[in-house]
C-alpha positions in Angstrom: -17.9 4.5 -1.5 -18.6 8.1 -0.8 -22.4 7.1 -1.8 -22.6 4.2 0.5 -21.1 6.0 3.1 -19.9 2.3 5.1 -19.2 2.3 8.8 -16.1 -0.1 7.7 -14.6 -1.4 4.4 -13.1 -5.1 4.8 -10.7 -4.9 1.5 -8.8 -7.4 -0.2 -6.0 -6.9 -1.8 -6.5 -8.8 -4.5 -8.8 -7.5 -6.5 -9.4 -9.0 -10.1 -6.1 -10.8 -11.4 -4.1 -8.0 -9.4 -3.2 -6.0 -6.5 -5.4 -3.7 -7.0 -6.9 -3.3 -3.5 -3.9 -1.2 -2.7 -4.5 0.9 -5.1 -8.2 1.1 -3.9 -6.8 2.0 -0.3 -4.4 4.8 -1.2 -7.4 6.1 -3.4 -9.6 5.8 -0.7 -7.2 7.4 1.6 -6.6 10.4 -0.5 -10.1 11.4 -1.2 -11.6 13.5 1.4 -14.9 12.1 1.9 -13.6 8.5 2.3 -10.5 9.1 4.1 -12.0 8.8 7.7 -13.9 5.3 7.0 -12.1 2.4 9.1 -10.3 0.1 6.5 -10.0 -3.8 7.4 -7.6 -5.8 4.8 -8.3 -9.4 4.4 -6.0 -11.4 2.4 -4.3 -14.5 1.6 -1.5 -12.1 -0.5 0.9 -12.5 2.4 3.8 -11.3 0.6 2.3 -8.8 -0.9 1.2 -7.3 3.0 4.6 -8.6 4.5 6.2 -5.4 1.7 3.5 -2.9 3.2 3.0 -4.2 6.7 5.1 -1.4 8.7 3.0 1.3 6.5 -0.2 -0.5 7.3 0.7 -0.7 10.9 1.7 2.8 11.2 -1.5 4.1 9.5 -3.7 1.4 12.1 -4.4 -0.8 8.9 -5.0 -4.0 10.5 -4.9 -7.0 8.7 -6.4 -10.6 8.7 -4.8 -13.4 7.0 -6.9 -15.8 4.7 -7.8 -18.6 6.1 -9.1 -16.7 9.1 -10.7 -17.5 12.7 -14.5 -16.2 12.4 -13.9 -15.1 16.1 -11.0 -13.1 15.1 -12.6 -11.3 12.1 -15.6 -10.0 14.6 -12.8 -8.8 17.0 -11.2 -6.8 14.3 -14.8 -5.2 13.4 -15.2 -3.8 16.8 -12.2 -2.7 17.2 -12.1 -1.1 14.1 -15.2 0.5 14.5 -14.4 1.9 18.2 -13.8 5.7 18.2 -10.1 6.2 18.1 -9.5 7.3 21.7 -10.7 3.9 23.2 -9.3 1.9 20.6 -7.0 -1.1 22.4 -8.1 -0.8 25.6 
């Protein structure tokens, strides 16, 4: 990721045959040059979210749930990629 250097990461958590996309954010989070890139999670691992959701929310996570509105996924990419003083306005 550091390579690639993306404007946003739209993450499942899901990842092989576990939940291994959390593990994938809290790496992400922790290393310095990735910590800063927006992180989108979109999932159909509702109860998996529904155990994290007030951390997510507190650290502006936002999530989608699978199946998803295509309209709502391109509202979530703007938003995440507005600077964080004009975010929900």
């Amino acid at each position: 990721m550091e390579k690639l250097n993306p404007d946003l990461i739209i993450l499942d958590i899901k990842v092989g045959h576990h939940n291994e996309g959390l593990l994938l954010l809290q790496q992400l989070r922790m290393y310095r040059p990735t910590m800063k890139i927006p992180v989108l999670i979109c999932t159909a691992a509702i109860s998996v979210i529904l155990e994290q959701e007030e951390t997510l929310q507190r650290k502006g996570i936002p999530v989608l749930y699978k199946p998803f509105d295509v309209d709502e996924l391109v509202y979530l990419v703007q938003q995440s990629l507005l600077p964080d003083e004009t975010k929900g306005r």
